[in-house]
C-alpha positions as CSV (number, residue, x, y, z in Angstrom):
1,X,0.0,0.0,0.0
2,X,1.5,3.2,-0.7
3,X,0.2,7.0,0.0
4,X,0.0,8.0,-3.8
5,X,-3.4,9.7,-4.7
6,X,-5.9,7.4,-6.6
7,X,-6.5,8.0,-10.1
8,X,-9.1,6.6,-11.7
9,X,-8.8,5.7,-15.7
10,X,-12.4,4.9,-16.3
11,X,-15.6,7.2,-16.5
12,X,-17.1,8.1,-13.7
13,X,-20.9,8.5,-13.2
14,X,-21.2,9.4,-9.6
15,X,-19.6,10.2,-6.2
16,X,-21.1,9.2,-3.2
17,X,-20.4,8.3,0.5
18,X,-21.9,6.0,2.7
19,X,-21.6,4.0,6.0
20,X,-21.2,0.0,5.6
21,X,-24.0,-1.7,7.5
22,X,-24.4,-5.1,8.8
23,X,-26.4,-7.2,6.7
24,X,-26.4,-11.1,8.4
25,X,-23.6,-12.9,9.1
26,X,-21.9,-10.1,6.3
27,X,-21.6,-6.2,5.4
28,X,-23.5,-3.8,2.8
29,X,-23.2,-1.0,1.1
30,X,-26.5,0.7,0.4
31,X,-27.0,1.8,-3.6
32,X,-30.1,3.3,-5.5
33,X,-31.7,0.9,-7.6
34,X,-30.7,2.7,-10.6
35,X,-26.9,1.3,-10.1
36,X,-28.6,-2.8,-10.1
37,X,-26.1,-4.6,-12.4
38,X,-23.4,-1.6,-13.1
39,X,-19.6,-2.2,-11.5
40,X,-18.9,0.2,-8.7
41,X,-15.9,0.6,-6.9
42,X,-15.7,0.7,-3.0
43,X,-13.2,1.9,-1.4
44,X,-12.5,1.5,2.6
45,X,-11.0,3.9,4.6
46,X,-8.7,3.8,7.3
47,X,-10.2,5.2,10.9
């Protein structure tokens, strides 16, 4: 891991932020529908 700033190549739709929640015995990200089937990145951040 280094402390370089992420640069994305592709196209970008959106920007959002959101808390991960726990979903069973797993995590989830919440997402409006619109998004069902698209790739998405997620990125997790260091407290």
């Amino acid at each position: 891991m280094t402390t370089e700033d992420i640069i994305l190549t592709d196209q970008v739709e959106t920007f959002y932020e959101k808390n991960v929640t726990a979903f069973g015995n797993s995590a989830k990200v919440d997402a409006p529908k619109k998004y069902i089937g698209r790739r998405a990145y997620v990125i997790i951040l260091k407290e």
